[in-house]
DRENDO-1510 file (C-alpha; in Angstrom, 1 decimal, always signed):
<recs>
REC; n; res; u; v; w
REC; 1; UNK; -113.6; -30.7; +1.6 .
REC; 2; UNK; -111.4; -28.6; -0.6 .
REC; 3; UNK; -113.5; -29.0; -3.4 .
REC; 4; UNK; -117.0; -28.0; -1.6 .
REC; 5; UNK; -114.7; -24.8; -0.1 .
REC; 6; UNK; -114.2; -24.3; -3.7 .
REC; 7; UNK; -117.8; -24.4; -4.8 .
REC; 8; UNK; -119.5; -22.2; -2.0 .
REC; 9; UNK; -117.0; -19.4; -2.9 .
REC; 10; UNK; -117.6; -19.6; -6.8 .
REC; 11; UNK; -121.6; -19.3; -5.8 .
REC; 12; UNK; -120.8; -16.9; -3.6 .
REC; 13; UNK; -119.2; -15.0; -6.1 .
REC; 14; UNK; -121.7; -15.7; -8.9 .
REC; 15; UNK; -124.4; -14.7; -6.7 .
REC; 16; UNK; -123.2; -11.5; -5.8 .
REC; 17; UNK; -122.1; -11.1; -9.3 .
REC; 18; UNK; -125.5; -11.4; -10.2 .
REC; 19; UNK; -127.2; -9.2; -8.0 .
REC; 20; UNK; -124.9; -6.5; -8.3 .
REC; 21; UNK; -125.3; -6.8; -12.1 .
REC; 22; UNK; -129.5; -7.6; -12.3 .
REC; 23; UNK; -129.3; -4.1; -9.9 .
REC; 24; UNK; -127.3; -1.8; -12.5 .
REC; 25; UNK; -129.5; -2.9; -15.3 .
REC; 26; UNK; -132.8; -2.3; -13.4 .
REC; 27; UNK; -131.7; +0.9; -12.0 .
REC; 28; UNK; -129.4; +2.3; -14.5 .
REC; 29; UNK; -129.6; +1.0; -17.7 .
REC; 30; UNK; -133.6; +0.1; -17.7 .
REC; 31; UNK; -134.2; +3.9; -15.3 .
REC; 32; UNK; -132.6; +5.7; -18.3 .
REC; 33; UNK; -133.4; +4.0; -21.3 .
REC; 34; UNK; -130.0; +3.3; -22.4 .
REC; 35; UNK; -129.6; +1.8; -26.4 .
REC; 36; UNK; -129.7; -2.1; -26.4 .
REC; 37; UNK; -126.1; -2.2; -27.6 .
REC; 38; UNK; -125.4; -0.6; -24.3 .
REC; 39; UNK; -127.6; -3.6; -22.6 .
REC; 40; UNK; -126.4; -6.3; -24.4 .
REC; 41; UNK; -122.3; -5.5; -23.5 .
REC; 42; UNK; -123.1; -4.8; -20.0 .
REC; 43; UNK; -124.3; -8.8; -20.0 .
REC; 44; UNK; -121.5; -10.1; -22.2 .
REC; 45; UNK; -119.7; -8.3; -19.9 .
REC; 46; UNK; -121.2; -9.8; -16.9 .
REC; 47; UNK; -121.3; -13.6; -18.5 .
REC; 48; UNK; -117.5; -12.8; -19.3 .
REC; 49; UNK; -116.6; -12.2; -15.5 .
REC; 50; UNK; -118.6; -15.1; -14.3 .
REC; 51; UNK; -116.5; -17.4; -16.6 .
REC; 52; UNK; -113.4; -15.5; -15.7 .
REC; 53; UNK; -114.3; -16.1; -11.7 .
REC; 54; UNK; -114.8; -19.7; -12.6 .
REC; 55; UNK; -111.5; -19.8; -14.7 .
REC; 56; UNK; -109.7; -18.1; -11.7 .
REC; 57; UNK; -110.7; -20.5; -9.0 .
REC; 58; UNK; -110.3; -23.5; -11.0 .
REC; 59; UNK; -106.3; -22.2; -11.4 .
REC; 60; UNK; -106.0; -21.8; -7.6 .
REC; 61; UNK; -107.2; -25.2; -6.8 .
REC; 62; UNK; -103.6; -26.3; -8.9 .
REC; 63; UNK; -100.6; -25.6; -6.1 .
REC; 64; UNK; -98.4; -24.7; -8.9 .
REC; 65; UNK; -100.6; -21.3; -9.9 .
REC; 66; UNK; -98.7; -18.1; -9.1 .
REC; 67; UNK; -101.1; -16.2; -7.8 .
REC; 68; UNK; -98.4; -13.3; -8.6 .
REC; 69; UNK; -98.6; -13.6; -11.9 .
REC; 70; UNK; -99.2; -10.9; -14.4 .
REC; 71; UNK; -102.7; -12.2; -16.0 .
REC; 72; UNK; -104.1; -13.1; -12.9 .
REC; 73; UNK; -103.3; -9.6; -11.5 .
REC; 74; UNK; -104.6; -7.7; -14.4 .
REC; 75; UNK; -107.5; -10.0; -14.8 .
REC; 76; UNK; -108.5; -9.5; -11.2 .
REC; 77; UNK; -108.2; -5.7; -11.0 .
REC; 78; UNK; -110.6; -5.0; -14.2 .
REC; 79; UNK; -113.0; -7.3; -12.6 .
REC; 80; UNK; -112.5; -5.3; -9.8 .
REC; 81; UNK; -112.7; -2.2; -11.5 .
REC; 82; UNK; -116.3; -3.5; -13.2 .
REC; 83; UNK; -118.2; -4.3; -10.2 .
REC; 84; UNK; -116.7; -1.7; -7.1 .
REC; 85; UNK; -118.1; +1.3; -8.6 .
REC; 86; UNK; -121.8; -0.4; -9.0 .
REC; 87; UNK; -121.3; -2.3; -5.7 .
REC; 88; UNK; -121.0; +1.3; -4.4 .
REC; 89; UNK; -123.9; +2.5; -6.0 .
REC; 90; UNK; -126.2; -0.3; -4.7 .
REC; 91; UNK; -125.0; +0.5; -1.4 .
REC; 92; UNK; -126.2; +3.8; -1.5 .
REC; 93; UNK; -128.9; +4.3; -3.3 .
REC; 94; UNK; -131.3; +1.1; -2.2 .
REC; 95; UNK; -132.7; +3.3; +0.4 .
REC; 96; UNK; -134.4; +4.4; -2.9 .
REC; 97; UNK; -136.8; +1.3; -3.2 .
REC; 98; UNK; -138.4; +2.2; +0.3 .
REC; 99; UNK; -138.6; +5.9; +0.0 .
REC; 100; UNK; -138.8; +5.9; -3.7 .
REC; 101; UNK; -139.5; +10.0; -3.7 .
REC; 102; UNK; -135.9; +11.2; -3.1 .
REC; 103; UNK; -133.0; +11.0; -5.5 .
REC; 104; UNK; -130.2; +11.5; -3.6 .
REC; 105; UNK; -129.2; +8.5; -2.6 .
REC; 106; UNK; -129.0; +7.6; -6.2 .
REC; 107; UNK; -126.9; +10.8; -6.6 .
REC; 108; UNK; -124.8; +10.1; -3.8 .
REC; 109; UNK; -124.4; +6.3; -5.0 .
REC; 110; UNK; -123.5; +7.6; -8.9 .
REC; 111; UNK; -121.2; +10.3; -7.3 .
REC; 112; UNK; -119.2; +7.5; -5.3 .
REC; 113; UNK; -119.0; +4.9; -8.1 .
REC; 114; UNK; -117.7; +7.6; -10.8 .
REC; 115; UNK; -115.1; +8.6; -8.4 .
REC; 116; UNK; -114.0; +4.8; -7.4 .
REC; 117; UNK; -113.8; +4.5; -11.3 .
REC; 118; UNK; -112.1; +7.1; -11.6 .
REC; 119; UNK; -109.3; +7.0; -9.1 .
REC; 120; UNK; -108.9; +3.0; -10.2 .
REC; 121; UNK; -108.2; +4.2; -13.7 .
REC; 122; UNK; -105.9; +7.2; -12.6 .
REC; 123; UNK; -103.8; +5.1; -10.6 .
REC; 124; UNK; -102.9; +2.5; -13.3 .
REC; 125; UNK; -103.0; +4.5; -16.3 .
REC; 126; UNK; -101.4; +7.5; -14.4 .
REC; 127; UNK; -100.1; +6.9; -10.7 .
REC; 128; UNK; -97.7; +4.0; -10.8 .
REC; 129; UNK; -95.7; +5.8; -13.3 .
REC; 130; UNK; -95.4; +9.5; -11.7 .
REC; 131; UNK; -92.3; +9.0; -9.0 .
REC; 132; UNK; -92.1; +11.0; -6.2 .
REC; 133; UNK; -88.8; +12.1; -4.9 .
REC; 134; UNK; -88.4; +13.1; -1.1 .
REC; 135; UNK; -85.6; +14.5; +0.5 .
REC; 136; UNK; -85.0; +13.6; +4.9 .
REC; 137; UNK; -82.8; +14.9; +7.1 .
REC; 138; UNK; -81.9; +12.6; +9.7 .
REC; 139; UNK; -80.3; +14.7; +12.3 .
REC; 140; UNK; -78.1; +12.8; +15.3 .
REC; 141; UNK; -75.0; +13.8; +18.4 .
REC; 142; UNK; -73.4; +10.7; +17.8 .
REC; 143; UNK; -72.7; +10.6; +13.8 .
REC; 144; UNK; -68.7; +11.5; +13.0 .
REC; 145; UNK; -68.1; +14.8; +11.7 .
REC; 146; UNK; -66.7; +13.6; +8.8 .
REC; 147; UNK; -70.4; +12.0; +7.8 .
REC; 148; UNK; -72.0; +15.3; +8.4 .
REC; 149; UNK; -73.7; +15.4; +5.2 .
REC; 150; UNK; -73.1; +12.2; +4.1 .
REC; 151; UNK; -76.6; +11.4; +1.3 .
REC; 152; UNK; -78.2; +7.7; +1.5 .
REC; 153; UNK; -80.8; +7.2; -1.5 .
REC; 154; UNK; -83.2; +4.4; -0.2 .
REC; 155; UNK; -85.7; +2.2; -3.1 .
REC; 156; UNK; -87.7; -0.3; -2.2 .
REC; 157; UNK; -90.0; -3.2; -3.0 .
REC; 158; UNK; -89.6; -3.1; -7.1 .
REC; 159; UNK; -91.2; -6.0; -7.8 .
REC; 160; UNK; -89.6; -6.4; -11.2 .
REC; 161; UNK; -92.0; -9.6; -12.4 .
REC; 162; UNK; -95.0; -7.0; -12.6 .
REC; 163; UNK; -93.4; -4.8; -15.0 .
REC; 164; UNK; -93.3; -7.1; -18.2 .
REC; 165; UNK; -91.1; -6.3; -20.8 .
REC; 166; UNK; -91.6; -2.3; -19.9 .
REC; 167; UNK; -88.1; -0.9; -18.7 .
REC; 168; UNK; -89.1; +2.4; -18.3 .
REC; 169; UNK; -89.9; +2.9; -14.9 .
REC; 170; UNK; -86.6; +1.3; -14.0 .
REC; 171; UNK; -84.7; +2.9; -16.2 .
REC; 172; UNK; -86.3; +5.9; -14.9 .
REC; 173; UNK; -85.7; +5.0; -11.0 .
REC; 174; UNK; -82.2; +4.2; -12.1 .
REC; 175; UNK; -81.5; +7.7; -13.7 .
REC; 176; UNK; -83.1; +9.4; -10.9 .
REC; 177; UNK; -80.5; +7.7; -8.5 .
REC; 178; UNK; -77.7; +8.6; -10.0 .
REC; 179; UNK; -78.4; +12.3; -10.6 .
REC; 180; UNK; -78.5; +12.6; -6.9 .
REC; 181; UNK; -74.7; +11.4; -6.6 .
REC; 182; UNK; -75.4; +9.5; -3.6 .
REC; 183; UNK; -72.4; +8.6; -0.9 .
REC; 184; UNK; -74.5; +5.3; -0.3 .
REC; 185; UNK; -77.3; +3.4; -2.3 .
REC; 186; UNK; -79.8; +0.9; -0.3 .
REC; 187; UNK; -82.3; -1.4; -1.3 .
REC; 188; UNK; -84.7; -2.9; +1.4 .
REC; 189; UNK; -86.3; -5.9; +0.2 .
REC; 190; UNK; -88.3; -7.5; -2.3 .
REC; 191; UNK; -86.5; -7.3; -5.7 .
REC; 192; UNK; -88.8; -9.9; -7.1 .
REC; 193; UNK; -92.4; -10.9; -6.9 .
REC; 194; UNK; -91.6; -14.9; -6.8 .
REC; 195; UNK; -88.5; -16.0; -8.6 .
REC; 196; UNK; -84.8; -14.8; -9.4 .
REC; 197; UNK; -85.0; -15.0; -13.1 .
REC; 198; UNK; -87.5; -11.6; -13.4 .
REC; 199; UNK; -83.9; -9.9; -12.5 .
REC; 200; UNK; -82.9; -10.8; -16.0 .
REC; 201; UNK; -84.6; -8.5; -18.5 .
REC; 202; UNK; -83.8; -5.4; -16.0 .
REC; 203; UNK; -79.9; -6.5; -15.4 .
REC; 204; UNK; -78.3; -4.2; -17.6 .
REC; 205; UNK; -80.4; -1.2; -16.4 .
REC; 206; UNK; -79.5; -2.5; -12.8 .
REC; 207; UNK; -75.8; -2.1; -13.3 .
REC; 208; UNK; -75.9; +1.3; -13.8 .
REC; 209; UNK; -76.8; +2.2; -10.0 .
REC; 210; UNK; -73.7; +4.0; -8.9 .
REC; 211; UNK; -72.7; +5.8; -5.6 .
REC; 212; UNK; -69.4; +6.5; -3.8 .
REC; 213; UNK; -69.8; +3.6; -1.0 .
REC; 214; UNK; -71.8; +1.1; -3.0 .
REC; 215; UNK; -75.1; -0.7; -3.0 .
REC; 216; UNK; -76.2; -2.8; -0.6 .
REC; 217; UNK; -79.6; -4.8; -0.8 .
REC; 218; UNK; -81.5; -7.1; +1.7 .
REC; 219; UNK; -84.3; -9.4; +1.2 .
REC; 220; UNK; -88.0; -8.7; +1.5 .
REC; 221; UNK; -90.6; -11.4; +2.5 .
REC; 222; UNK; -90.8; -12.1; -1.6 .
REC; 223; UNK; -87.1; -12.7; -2.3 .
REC; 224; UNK; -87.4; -16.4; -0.8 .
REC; 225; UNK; -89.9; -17.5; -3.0 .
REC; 226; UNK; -92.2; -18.7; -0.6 .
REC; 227; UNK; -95.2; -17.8; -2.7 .
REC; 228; UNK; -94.5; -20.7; -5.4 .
REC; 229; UNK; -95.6; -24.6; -4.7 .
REC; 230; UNK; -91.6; -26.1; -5.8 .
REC; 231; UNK; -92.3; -29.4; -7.7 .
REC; 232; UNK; -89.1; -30.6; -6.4 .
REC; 233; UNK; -87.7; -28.8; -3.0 .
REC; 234; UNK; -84.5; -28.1; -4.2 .
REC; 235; UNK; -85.9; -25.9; -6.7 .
REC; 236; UNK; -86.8; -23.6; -4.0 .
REC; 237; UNK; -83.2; -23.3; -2.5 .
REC; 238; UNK; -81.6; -23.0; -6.1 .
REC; 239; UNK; -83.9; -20.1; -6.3 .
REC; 240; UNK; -82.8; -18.1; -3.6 .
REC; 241; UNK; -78.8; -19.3; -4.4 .
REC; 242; UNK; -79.6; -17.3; -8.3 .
REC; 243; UNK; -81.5; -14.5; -6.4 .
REC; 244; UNK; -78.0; -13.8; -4.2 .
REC; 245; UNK; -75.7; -14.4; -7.4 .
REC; 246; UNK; -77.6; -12.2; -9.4 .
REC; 247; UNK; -77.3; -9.5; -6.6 .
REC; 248; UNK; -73.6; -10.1; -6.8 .
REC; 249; UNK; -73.1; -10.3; -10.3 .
REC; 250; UNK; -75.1; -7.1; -10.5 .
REC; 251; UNK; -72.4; -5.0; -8.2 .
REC; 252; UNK; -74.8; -5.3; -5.2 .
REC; 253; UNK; -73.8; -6.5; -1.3 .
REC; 254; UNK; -75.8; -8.0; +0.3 .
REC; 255; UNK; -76.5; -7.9; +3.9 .
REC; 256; UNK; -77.9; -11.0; +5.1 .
REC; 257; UNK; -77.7; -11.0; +9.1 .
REC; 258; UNK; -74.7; -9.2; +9.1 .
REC; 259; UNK; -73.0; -5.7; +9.5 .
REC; 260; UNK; -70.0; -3.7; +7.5 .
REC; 261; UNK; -68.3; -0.6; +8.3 .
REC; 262; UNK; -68.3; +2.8; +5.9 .
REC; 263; UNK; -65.4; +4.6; +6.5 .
REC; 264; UNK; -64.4; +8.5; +6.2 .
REC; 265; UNK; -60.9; +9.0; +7.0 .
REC; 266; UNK; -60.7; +8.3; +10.8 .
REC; 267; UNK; -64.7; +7.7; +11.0 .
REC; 268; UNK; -66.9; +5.3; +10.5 .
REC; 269; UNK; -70.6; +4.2; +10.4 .
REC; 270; UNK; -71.9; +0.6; +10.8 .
REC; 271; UNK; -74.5; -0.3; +8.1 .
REC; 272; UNK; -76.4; -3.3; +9.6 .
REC; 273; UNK; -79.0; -5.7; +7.5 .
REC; 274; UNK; -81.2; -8.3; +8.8 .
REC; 275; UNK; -82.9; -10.6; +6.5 .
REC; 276; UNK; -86.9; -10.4; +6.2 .
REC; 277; UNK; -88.2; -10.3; +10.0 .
REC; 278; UNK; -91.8; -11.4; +9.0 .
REC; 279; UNK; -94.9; -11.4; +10.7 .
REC; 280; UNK; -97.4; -14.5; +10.3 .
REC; 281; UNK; -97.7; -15.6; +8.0 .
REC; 282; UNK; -94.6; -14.3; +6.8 .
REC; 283; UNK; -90.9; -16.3; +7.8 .
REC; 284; UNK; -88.9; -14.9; +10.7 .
REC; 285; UNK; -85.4; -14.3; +9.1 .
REC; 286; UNK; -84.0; -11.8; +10.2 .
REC; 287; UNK; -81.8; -12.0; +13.0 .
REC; 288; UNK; -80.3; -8.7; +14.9 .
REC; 289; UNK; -78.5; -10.2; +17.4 .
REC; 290; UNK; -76.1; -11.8; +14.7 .
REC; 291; UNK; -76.0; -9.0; +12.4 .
REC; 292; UNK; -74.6; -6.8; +15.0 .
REC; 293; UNK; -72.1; -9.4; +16.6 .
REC; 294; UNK; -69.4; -7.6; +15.7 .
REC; 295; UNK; -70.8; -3.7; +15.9 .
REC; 296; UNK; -69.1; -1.6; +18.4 .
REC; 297; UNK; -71.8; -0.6; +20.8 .
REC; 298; UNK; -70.7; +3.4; +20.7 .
REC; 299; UNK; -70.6; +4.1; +17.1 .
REC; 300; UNK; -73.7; +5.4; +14.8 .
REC; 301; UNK; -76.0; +2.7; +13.5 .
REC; 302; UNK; -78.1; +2.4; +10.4 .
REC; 303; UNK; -80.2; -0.7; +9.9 .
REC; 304; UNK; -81.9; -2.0; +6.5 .
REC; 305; UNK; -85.0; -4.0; +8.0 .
REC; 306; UNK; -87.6; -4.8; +5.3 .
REC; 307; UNK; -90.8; -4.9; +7.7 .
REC; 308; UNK; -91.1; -1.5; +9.7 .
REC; 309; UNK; -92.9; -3.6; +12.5 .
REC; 310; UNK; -89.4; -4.5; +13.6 .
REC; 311; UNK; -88.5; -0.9; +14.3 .
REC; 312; UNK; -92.1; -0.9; +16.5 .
REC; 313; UNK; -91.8; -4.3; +18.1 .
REC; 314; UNK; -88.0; -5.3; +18.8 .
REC; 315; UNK; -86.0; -2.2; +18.5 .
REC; 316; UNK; -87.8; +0.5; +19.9 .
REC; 317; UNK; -88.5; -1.5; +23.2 .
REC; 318; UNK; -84.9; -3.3; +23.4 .
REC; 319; UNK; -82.1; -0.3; +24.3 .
REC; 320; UNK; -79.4; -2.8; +23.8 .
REC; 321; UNK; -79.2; -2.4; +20.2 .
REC; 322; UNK; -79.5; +1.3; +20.5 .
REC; 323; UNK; -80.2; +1.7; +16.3 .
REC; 324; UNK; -79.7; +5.4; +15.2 .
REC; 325; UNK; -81.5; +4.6; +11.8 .
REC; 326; UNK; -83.4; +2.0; +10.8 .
REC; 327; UNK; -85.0; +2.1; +6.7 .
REC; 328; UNK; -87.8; +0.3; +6.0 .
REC; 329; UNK; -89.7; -1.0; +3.1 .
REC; 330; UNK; -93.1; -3.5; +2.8 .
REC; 331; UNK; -96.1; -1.3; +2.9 .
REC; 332; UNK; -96.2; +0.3; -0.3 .
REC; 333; UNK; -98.7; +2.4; +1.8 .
REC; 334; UNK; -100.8; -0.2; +0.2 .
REC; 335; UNK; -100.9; +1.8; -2.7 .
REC; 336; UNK; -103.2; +4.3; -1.8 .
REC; 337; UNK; -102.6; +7.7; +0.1 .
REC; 338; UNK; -104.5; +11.1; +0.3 .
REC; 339; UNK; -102.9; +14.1; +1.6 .
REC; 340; UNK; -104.9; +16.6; +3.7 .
REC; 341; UNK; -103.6; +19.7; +4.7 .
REC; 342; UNK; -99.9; +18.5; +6.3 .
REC; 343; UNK; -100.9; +14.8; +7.0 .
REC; 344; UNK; -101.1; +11.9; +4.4 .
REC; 345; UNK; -103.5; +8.9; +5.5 .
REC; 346; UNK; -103.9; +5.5; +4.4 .
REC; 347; UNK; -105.5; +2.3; +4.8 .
REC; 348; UNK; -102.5; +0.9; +5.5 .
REC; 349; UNK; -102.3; +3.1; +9.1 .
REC; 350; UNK; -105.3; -0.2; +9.6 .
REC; 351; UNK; -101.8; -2.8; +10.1 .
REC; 352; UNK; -99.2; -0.9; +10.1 .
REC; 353; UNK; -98.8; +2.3; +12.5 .
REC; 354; UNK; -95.4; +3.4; +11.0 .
REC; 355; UNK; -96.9; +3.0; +7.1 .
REC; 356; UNK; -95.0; +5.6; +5.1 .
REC; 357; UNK; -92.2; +8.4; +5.6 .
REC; 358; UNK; -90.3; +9.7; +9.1 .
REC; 359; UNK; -91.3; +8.2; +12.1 .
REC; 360; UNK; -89.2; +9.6; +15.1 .
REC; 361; UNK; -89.3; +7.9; +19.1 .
REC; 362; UNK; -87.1; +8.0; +21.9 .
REC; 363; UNK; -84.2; +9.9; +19.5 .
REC; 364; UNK; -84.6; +6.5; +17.1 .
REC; 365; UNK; -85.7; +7.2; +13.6 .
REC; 366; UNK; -87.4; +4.7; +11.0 .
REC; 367; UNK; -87.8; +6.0; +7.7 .
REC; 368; UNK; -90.5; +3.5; +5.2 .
REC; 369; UNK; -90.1; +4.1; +1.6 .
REC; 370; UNK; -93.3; +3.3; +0.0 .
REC; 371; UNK; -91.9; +1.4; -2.8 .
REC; 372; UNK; -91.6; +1.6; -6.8 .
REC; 373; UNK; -93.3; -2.0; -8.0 .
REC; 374; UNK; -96.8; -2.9; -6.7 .
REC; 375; UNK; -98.8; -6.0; -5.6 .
REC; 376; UNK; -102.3; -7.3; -5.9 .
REC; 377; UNK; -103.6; -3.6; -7.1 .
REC; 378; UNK; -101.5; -2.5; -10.7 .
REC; 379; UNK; -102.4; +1.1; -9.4 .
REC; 380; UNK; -100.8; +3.6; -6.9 .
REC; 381; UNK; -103.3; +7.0; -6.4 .
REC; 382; UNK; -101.5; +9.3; -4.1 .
REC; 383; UNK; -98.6; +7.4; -3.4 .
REC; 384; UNK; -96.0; +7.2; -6.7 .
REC; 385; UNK; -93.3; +5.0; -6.5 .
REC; 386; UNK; -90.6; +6.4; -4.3 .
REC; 387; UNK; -86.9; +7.3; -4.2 .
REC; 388; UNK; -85.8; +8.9; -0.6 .
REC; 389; UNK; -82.9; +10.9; -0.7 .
REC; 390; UNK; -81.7; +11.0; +3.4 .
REC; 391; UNK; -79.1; +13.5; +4.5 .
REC; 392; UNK; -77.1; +12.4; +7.5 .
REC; 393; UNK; -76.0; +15.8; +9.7 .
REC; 394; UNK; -74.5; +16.4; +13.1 .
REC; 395; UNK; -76.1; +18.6; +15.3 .
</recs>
């Protein structure tokens, strides 16, 4: 059965391939009289993709493929990248072969397939490296006057496998940090695409995050390693042991269904972290009750949840855990944002209402930092890898 699954996919795949491709040549290519060098590349292209397709599906049928993986990432976004902006165009312009005396569907099909290209290209080449740095103010009765201006500095979601042997944008993230001389530093899940050891090549860089109170971390949906078929399950556990030591060893605390205190003088603050509260087909972790078993009901709470749907789903409708704060992480604003006038939209607003930024509801506040790594697309157009800077005031 697998095997037949397998098969009506690759000619699935092959045929649209195909037709997309035969299209562009007919239409483009053949229309305009391009040189035969031209021609030729644009099949060897096309023969290279079907054989890449085949290749691809043939890995996945092994349990042990990481679908995570660096080559298979790549691999897929150029194909990608090859046949979106001529799918677009055949979209558009076919209207063409009924009423053949107009050209603007053609136009309008060229116009959208330049400017898929286009943005595709920015946001890999450009986008995932240009950080953006926003600064919140998170105003609240109930925080101690000795917090009044006490700074958080929130990353997210680095993925470190996806990043190679290239330091620089954590090196960068890094410095940026620690020039804003944070009282606190939070991480909010998913330090690694599949397994512990991608913290290696990025642990001296690591190291370096400094701030008054410390860094605490929690885990995101891909910190368990529940992406990767174990050959032997107690491969999978060892994982996730290495994945908490190297946290440790890195100065980290982690914050796994439990709560600590932050103290100024007589005052204090409860920082609370749950473990990943997933959604199918995600693991349910995370666990508030226990994480804030030993929280004093009157004081101010801030809460590291990796999926924002928590803050929507338990705490919002829940008043017993009465959260001042919660920070969030998961969407990456699925890597693609456009800003118009004062609002920002994304696909992402498709699954997850509270996507990106300050989200404010019955005096509760979520903040969702849209992350610094990336998954699936190796692009980021209007949405740079992020670094929040939250000011905590009294008013």
């Amino acid at each position: 059965m697998a095997y037949r699954i397998v098969f009506t996919m690759l000619m699935f795949i092959v045929l649209f391939n195909g037709i997309t491709d035969w299209y562009f040549y007919k239409r483009v290519l053949q229309r305009f009289n391009a040189p035969q060098w031209l021609k030729k590349t644009h099949i060897c292209i096309s023969l290279f993709f079907v054989a890449y397709v085949i290749f691809l599906i043939y890995k996945f049928i092994n349990p042990y493929t990481d679908p995570t993986s660096t080559v298979y990432v790549w691999g897929t976004y150029t194909f990608l990248l090859f046949y979106l902006p001529k799918l677009a165009f055949l979209l558009l312009s076919w209207p063409e072969l009924i009423w053949k005396k107009t050209k603007g569907f053609s136009i309008a099909g060229g116009v959208l397939g330049l400017t898929i290209a286009g943005c595709m290209l920015w946001g890999s080449l450009v986008g995932r490296f240009q950080f953006q740095e926003n600064k919140v103010n998170i105003p609240s009765e109930r925080l101690p006057k000795a917090f009044d201006g006490y700074t958080v500095v929130q990353f997210s979601d680095t993925h470190l496998g996806n990043f190679g042997h290239d330091n620089s944008i954590i090196q960068e993230m890094v410095d940026r940090i620690n020039a804003t001389h944070p009282d606190l530093i939070v991480f909010t899940g998913d330090l690694v695409n599949t397994k512990s050891g991608e913290i290696d090549r990025f642990y001296p860089i690591l190291t370096k995050l400094k701030a008054r109170d410390g860094v605490y971390s929690i885990m995101g949906n891909h910190d368990y390693g529940d992406y990767v078929y174990w050959r032997k399950p107690y491969e999978h556990q060892e994982n996730l042991d290495n994945l908490h030591k190297k946290q440790a060893s890195l100065g980290w605390k982690m914050l796994n269904n439990r709560s600590v205190y932050l103290h100024r003088g007589n005052d204090s603050i409860a920082l609370i972290g749950v473990e990943n509260w997933g959604e199918p087909p995600f693991h349910q972790y995370g666990n508030l009750t226990m994480a804030m078993k030993n929280v004093n009901s009157t004081c101010y709470k801030l809460l590291l949840s990796h999926n924002p749907e928590h803050w929507r789903r338990i705490i919002l409708p829940n008043i017993k855990y009465d959260i001042d704060l919660t920070l969030a992480g998961h969407t990456h604003a699925w890597q693609m944002a456009i800003k118009i006038g004062n609002k920002r939209y994304s696909p992402a607003a498709f699954k997850y209402p509270n996507w990106g930024g300050l989200s404010e509801e019955k005096g509760k506040y979520l903040y969702v930092n849209e992350g610094i790594g990336y998954v699936m697309w190796p692009m980021r157009f209007g949405t740079g890898p992020e670094i929040t800077v939250l000011r905590l005031f009294k008013n």
